[in-house]
N, C-alpha and C positions, 0 to 999 in steps of 0.2 A: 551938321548934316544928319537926316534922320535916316534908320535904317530901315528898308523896304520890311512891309508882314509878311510872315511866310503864311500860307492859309495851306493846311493840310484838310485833305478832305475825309472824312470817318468810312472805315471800310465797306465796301458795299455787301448788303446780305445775299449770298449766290445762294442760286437753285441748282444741285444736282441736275444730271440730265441721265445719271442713270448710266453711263457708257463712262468709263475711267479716262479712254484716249480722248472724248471727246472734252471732257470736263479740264483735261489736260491742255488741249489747243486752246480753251475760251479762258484760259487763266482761272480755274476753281470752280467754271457752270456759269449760265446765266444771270446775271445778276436779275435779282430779283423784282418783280410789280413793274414790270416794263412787256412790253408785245415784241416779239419777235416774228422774222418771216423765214422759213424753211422753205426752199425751191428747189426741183429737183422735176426730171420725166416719168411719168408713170413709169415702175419700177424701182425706180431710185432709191426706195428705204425709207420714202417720209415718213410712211404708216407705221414704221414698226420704230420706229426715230421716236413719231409721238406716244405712239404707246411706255417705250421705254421711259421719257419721259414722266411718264404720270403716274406708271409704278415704282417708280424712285421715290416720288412725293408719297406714294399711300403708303409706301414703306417707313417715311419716318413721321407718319400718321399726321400728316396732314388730307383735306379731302381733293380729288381730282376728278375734272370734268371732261369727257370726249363730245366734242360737237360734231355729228356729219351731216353733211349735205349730200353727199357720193356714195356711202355703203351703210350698208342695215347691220344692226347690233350683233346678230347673228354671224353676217361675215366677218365683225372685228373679231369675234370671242372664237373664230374660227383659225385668225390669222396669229392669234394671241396663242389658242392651241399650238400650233404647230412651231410655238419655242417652246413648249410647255408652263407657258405663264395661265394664270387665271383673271381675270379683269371683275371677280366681286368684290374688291375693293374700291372699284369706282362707277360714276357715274356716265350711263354711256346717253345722251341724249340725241331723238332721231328728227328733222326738222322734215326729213319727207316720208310722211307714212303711205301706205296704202289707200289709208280715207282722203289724206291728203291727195292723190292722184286719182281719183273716182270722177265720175263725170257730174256727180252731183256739189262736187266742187267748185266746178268752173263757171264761171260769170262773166258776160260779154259788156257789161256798160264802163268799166274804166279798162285801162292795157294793164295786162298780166303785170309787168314790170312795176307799174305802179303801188298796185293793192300786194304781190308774191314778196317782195323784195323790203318794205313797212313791215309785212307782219313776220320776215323772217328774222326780222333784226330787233321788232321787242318778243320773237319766241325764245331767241338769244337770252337776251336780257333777265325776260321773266325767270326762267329757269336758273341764271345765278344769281339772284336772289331770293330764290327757293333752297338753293343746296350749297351756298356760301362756300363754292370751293378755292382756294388760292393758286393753284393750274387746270388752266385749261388750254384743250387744243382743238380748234377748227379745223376741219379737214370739208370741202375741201374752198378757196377763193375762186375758184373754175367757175361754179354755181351761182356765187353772189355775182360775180361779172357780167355772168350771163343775165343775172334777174334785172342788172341795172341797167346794162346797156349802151347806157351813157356814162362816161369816164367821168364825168365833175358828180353826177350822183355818187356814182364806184366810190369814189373817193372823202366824198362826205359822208357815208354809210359808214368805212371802214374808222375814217376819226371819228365819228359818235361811237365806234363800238371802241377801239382804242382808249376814249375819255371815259367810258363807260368801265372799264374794265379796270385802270389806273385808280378809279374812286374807289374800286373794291378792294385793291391790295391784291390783284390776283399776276402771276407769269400767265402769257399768253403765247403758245409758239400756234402760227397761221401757215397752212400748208397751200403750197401753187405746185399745179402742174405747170407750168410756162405755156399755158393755152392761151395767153394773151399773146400780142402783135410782137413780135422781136423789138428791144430796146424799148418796151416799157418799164419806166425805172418808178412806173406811182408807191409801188407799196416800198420800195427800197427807200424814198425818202421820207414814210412815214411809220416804219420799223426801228427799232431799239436799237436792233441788229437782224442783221441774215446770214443764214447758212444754206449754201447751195454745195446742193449734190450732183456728182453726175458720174457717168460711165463711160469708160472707152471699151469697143466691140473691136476685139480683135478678129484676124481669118481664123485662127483657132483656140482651143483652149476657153478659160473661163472670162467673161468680161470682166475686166479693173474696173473697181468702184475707189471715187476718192469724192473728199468733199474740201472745199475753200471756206473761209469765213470771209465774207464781203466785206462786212463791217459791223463794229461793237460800239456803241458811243460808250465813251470814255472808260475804257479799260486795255490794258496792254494784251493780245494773243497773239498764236502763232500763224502769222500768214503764210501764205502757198498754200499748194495742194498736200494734202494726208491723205492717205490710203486706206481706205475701210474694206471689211469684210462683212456682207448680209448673210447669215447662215445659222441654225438649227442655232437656239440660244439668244438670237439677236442679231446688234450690229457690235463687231469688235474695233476700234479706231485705231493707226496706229501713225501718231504726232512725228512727223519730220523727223529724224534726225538732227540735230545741231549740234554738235563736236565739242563746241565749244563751252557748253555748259555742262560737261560731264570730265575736269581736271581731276586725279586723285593719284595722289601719293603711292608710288612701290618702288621698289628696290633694284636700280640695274645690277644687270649681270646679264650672261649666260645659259641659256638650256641646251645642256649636249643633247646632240642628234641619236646618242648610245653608238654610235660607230666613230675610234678614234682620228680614220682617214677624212673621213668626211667634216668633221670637228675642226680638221688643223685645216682644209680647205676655208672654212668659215670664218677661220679668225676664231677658232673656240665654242662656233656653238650658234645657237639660233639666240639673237638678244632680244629678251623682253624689253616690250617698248616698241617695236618696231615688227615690220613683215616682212617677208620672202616671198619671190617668186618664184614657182617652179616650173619651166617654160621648155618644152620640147614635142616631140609627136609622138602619134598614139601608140602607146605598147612601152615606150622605153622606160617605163619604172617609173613615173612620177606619183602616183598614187600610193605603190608598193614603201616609196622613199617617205614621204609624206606619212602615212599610217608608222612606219619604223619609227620618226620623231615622235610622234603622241606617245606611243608606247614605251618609251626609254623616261619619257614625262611621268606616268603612267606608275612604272613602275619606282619613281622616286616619291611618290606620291600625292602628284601633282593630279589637278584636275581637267579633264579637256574634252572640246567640244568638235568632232568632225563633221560637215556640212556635204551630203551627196547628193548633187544634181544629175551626174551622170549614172553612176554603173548600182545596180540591185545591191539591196544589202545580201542576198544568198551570194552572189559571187565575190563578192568582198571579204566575206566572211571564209568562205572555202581555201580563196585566194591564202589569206594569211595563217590560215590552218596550215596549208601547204608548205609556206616558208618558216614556220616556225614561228609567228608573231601571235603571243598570247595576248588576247584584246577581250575575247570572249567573257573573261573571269572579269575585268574592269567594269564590263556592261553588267552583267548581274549585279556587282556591287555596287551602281551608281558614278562611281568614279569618273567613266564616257558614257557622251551624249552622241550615240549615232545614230543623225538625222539622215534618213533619206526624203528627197523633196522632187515636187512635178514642178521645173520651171513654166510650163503652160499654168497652173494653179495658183502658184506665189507669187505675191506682188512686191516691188521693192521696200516697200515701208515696212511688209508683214516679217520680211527678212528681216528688215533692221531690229527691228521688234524682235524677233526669235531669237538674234547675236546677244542685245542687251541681255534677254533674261537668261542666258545661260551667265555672261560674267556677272550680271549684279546678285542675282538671286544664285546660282547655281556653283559661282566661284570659280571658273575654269582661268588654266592660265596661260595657257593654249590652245590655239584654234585654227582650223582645216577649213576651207572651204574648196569644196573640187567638183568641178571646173568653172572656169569665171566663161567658160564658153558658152556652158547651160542658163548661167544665168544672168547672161545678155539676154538672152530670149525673155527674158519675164521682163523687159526695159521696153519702153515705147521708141528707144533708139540710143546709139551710142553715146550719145553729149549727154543722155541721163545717166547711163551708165557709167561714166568719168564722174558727175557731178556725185553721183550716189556712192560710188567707192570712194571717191573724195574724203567725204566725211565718217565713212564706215570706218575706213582705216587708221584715219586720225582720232576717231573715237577710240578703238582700240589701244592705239599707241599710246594714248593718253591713260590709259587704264591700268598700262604696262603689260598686255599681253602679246606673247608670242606667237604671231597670225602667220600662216603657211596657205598664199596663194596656188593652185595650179592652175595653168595656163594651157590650152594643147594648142600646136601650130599646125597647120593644112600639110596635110602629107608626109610620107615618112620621111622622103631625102629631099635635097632643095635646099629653098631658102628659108623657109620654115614659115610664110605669111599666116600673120594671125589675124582676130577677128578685132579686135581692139588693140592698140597701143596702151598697158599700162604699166613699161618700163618707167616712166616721171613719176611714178608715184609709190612703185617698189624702193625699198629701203636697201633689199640686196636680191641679186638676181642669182640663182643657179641654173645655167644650161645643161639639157642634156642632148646627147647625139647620137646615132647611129653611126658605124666606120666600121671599114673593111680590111684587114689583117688575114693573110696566111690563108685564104682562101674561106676566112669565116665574118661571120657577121655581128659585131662586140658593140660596145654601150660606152659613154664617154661621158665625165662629168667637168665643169668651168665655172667657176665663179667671176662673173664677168660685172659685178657693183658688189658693194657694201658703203655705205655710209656709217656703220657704226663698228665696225673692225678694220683690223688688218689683216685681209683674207690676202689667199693664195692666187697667183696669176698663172698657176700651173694646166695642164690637161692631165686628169684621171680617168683611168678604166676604173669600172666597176660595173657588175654584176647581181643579178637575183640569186641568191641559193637554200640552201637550206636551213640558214642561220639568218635569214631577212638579206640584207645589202649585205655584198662584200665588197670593198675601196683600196684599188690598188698604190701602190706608188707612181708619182709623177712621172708621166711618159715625155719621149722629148721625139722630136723626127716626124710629130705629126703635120701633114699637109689638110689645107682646105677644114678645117673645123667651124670654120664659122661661116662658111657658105652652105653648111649644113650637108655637105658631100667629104666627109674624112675619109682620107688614106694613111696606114700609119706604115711608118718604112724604118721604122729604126730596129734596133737589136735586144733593149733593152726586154725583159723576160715578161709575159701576158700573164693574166690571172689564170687564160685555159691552159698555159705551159706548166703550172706549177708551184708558181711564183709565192715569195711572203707575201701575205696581204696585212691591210691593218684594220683589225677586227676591234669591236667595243671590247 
């Protein structure tokens, strides 16, 4: 019995594209001496896509060609300005000049399409075999379509210039505005590959740009949509999340909260590995609690990253001036990363991307995000929002860092409806509550999951004071705390009577 050949096939030589995320999704960049097709709306980033492109290439001195049909050299080195790139590196060639539009142009005995659309395609031609460059990029197929008129021309036009392009050894990315008929797939089946771009217009805020890869022949990428940013500098890409490719090695245990009542609640502490939720309505300390843990991190010498969608960094900072929470000195020294963010701005991907490089590059070993309310709003809808914590948090866990959710519920008293369900996905939940005492109005804390200790099924008071959280001993005689309307009627001694508390 003979045994099957294995036939390995020799690496393919990729072409940078010049953008890290993108080179990322396409498994290493373009593989090389093949045409690609870039589709996207006017707007979309093809222009600055190919540009980026072709400055990659002249950067590692090879030569690069710009073909336009649609805009004058002038407007590219205009568009190119305002990343502050320079295009004398390359080769910009214009297939429609001024003489070319002149009326001593035009000639009535054969159709435009016939003689415009020939000599646009050995103007092509000539010109890279004049400047032998190994990319180029057409901008725009709108044009040729238009010149050809008829789809089986279109199409023999593009494969003579395809075969023409392949005998030179050159990358070729071809840019469409989708001005053709919906569901014409001609240039998708005679592309390498395609990358299409596009954008969702929300009623406020910035439009989400993301881009899909349609298809690579034979190479592995990353399919779905990725989320790009178009902005001063370029386009920045930022590749899916996948969880799964991101296993590494740390060490369980615990990171105390720096307050021992709140500790022995926990089972010991916040465990790396895993996240918290911290889930109550607006005002009762979830923030204030939340900043307390980084800071007791902080000062053990750990590294960490807080994430603000809701409240200014001036009041946060005042905030914790007031209670006594030195954070300030952390942030000079680098030690905290405190991000304030516009969920109308940030896209989910750009977020994903911001978490990675604080723990791969930055080291943190715990992590704040507040509030998952804000940034629902940067989601296209709830099911992305499950989908995308989905993997955020599992990426984390995997990482072994200690992730502190906040959560805020609809109104102060009640039942506390929230904007998302992501109880299934918290590792440990702590509530907090409002209740009424002695004719005052006091604060409550529950640990109501842990999957990774053996916490407390107790009810705590606690309080803000001048030492961050105070955490009282377990109360007993409370009614209704988890209808989110507590009465507490027992006898046992309050924090505002006097009482021991159990302080870090």
């Amino acid at each position: 019995m003979t045994t099957p050949t294995q036939f390995t096939s020799p690496p393919q030589k990729r072409a940078s594209t010049g953008i890290n995320g993108l080179d990322d999704v396409l498994g290493g960049g373009f593989p090389a001496h093949h045409l690609y097709l870039v589709e996207g709306e006017p707007g979309a980033g093809k222009t600055t896509l190919g540009i980026q492109f072709l400055l990659a290439g002249v950067a590692s001195g090879e030569k690069a060609l710009y073909v336009t049909l649609s805009e004058t050299a002038d407007e590219l080195r205009t568009v190119a300005a305002s990343h502050g790139w320079s295009l004398d590196g390359l080769t910009i060639f214009e297939l429609v000049t001024a003489e070319g539009l002149s009326p001593d142009a035009e000639q009535s005995i054969l159709h435009p399409s016939e003689v415009e659309l020939g000599e646009t395609t050995r103007g092509v031609m000539a010109e890279v075999e004049r400047s032998r460059p190994t990319r180029i990029v057409f901008d725009s197929l709108s044009e040729m379509r238009l010149l050809a008129q008829d789809p089986l021309r279109y199409r023999r036009q593009i494969l003579a210039l395809k075969h023409f392009f392949s005998t030179r050894g050159c990358t070729v990315l071809m840019l469409d505005d989708k001005s053709s008929r919906e569901g014409d797939l001609q240039l998708h089946s005679i592309a390498h590959g395609v990358v299409s771009l596009d954008q969702s217009i929300g009623e406020y805020g910035e439009d989400k740009r993301y881009l899909r890869v349609v298809k690579l022949r034979g190479v592995k990428f990353r399919g779905g949509e990725h989320d790009f940013k178009l902005d001063t500098g370029g386009i920045a890409v930022f590749p899916r999340l996948v969880a799964a490719e991101h296993h590494a090695r740390f060490s369980e245990g615990t990171a105390s909260t720096g307050n021992a009542g709140l500790d022995a609640m926990l089972g010991g502490g916040l465990s790396y590995g895993s996240n918290t939720l911290f889930a109550g309505p607006s005002g009762v300390g979830k923030t204030t609690t939340a900043i307390t843990c980084l800071a007791a991190a902080l000062a053990r010498g750990e590294k960490a990253a807080y994430y603000l969608f809701d409240e200014g960094l001036g009041t946060l900072m005042t905030r914790c001036a007031s209670l006594g929470i030195p954070i300030a000195q952390f942030i000079d020294n680098g030690q905290l990363q405190l991000i304030t963010l516009d969920p109308a701005a940030v896209s989910a991907g750009e977020f994903a991307s911001m978490v990675r490089a604080s723990v791969e590059q930055h080291g943190v070993t715990i992590l704040g995000i507040d509030s998952l309310n804000a940034y629902l709003q940067a989601m296209p809808g709830g099911k992305f929002l499950l989908l995308q914590m989905h993997e955020l948090l599992t990426y984390l866990n995997q990482r072994g860092i200690a992730t502190i959710l906040v959560l805020g519920q609809h109104g102060l008293f009640g039942d506390g409806r929230t904007d998302v369900d992501l109880s299934y996905l918290s590792d440990a939940i702590l509530l907090f509550r409002f209740f009424e005492a002695r004719g005052s109005l006091l604060k409550a804390l529950s640990v109501v999951k842990s999957r990774t200790s053996h916490h407390e099924l107790t009810i705590r008071e606690f309080r803000l004071g001048a030492n961050g959280i105070d955490v009282g001993h377990a109360l007993t005689d409370f009614e209704g705390i988890m209808k989110g309307v507590a009465t507490y009627q027992g006898e046992h001694p309050l924090l505002s009577d006097g009482s021991s508390i159990a302080r870090a």
